[in-house]
N, C-alpha and C positions, 0 to 999 in steps of 0.2 A: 670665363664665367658666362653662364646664358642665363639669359632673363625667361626666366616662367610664367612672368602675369601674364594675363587675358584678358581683353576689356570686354566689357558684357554688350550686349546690342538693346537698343532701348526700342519697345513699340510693338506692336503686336504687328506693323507693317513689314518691319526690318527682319522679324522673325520666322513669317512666313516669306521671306524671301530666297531664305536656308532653304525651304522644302520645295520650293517651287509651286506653292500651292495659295490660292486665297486667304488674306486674313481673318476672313470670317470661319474659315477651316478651323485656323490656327486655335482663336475663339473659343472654339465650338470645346477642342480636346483639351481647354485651358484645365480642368479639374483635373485629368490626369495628367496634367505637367505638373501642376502643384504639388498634387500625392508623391510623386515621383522627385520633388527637389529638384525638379529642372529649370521654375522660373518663383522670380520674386520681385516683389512692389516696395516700392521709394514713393516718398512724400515728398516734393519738391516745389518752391515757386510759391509766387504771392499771385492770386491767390492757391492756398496749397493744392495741388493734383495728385492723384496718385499714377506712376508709371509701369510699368512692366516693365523688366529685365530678365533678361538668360545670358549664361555662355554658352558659346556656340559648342563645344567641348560635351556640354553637358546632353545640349538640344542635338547632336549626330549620337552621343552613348544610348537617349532614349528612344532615339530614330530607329536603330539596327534592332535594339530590345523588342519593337513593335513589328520590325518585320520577321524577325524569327520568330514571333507569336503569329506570325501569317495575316498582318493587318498590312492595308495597305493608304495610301494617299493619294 
């Protein structure tokens, strides 16, 4: 039996680490990560914060999506 899960990376730091590019990049293109279902925010911690999360699964499917659109990073 193989395990399927995937832990999500938490931070807008950890995220542009995948692309090799500034977090402030990452940032920048957070609306069309969103549109796209590629990241989402948790409420955690006293007092509460909101966090950013992706899978990286999700964050390489919308990567290749962006390059065949002839966008680059």
């Amino acid at each position: 039996m193989t395990d399927n899960s995937e832990v999500a990376i938490r931070g807008w730091a950890n995220i542009a680490r995948i692309f090799n590019c500034p977090e402030r990049t990452m940032i920048r293109r957070r609306d069309d990560l969103r549109r796209h279902g590629v990241i989402f925010y948790r409420v955690e911690g006293r007092p509460p914060r909101k966090y950013v999360y992706a899978f990286p699964s999700l964050l390489k499917a919308w990567m290749i999506k962006k390059a065949s659109e002839g966008n680059n990073f």
